[in-house]
C-alpha positions as CSV (number, residue, x, y, z in Angstrom):
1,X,3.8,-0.8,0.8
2,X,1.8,1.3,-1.2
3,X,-0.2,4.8,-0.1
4,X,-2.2,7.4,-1.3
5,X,-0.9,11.0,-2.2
6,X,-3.9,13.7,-0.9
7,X,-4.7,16.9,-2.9
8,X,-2.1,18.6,-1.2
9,X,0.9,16.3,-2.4
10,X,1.2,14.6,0.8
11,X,1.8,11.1,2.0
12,X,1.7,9.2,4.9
13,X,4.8,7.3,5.7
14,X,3.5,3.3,6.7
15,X,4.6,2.8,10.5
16,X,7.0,-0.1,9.4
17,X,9.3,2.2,7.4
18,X,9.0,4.9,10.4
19,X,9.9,2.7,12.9
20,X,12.7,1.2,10.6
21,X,14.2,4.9,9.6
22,X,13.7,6.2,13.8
23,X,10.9,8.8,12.2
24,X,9.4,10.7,14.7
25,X,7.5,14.0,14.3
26,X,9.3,16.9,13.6
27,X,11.9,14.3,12.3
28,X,13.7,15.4,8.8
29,X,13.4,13.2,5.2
30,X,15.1,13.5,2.2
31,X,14.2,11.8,-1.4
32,X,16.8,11.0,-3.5
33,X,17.2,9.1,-7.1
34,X,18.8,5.5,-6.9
35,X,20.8,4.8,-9.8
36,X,18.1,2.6,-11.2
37,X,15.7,5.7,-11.2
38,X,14.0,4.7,-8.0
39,X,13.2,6.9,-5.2
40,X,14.6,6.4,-1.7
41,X,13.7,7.6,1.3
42,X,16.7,8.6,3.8
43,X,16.6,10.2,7.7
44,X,18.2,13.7,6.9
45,X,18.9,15.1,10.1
46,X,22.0,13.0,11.0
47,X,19.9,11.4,14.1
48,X,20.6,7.7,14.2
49,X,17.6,5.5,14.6
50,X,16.6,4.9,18.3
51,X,16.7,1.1,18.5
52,X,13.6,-0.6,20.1
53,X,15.7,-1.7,23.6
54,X,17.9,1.9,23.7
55,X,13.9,3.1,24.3
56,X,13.7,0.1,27.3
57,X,16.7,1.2,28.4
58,X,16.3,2.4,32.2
59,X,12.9,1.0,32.5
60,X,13.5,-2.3,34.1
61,X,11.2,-2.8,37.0
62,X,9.2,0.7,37.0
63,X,5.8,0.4,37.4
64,X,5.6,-2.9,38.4
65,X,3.4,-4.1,41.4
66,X,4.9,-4.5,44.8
67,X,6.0,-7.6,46.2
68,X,3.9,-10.1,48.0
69,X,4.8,-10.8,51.5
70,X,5.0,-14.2,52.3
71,X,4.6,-14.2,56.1
């Protein structure tokens, strides 16, 4: 995934690798150097990623529209 770096240095992380990491806003990054010279992208503020069903989890049936009658 490739992006473009704006006049102030800044990048926009792609939504894949946000959702994949647990990024959210005011979330905290850190870059490091792999040993083949590549940079990595890490989660650097010890939060584990919020799977995709803990975010479900106690939502089960909210919102949903009444049931018929069948009288």
């Amino acid at each position: 995934m490739a992006t473009t770096v704006t006049a102030k240095g800044q990048v926009t992380i792609p939504k894949p690798v946000r959702d994949l990491l647990g990024i959210v806003p005011g979330s905290k990054v850190d870059f490091r150097r792999a040993a083949d010279g590549s940079i990595v992208v890490v989660r650097a503020d010890k939060k584990q990623p919020v799977s995709r069903f803990a975010k479900l989890r106690g939502h089960a049936g909210k919102g949903s529209a009444p049931m018929p009658s069948w009288h």
